[in-house]
N, C-alpha and C positions, 0 to 999 in steps of 0.2 A: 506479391511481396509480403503480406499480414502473414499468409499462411506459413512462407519459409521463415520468418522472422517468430515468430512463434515456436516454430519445427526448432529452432538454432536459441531461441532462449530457453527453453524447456531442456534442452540437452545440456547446457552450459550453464545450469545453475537455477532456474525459475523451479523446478521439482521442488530439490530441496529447500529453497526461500517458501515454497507453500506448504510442506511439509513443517518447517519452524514455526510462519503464521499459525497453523492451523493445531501445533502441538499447544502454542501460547493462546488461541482461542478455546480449547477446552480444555485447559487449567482454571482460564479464566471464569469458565462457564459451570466448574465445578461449585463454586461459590456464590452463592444468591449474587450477590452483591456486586460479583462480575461480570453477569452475562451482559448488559450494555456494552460492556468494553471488551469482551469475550466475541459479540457479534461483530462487531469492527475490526479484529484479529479477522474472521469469516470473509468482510467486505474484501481487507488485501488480499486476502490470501488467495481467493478470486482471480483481483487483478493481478496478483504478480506471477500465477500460474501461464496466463495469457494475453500478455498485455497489446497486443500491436490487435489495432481495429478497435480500443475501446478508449471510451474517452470520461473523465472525472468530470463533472458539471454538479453548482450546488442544489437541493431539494427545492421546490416550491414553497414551503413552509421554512424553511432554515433550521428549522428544529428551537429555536427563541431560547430562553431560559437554562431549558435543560439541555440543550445544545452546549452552550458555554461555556456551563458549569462542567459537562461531561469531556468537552477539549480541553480545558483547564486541565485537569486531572490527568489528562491523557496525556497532554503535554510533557508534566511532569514528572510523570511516573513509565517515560520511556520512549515515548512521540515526538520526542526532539532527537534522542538519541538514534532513533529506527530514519528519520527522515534523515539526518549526517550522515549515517552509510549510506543510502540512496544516495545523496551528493555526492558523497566522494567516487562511488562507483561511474555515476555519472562524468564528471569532472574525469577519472580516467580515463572513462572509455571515449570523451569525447576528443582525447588525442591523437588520435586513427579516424582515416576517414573510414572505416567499414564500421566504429565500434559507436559512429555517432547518432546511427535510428536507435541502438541500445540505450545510449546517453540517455534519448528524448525519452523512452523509456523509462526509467529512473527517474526522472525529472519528473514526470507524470506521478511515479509513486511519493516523490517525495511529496508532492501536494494532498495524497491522499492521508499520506502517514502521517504528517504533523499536525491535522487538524480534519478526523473522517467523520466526524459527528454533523450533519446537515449537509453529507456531499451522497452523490449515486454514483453507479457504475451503469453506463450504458454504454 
């Protein structure tokens, strides 16, 4: 099931959602000053290329301080709004029952998007 569910998000949209990520993490990374948040573009972009078998869990260290500070920002500056389309997509897709392991999906990403700073992808 991971594999076809992979095979059927990659055709149906995961390409280019990593594609975006990954255009928005090296704008970010052009910038000193973005590559913290430029990397975090890189973490999604990961998971949304392949998301079924992989699971968001937070760091050992949580990242403290500069964690906070760094989802603070992130939040604000577009981590809220990237996590709402996850939602909503989700919230769509979870009115079908074929479109509902998608849902969980989304739902996955939204927890990464609104708050990646102290989380992993394993």
């Amino acid at each position: 099931m991971r594999t076809i569910g992979n095979l059927l998000w990659f055709l149906f949209g995961g390409f280019w959602a990593c594609v975006g990520y990954l255009f928005g993490g090296f704008m970010l990374c052009i910038t000193v000053i973005g590559i913290p948040w430029g990397l975090q573009c890189f973490k999604l972009a990961g998971l949304v290329l392949w998301p079924f078998g992989k699971k968001v869990v937070n760091t050992q260290s949580g990242g403290g301080c500069f964690s906070l500070i760094c989802n603070i920002i992130w939040l604000l500056f577009g981590g809220l709004y990237t996590a709402l389309v996850h939602l909503v997509f989700a919230l769509l897709l979870g009115i079908t029952i074929i479109g509902i392991p998608f849902a969980r999906q989304h739902l996955k990403l939204v927890e990464l998007a609104l708050m990646p700073f102290g989380k992993q992808v394993v």
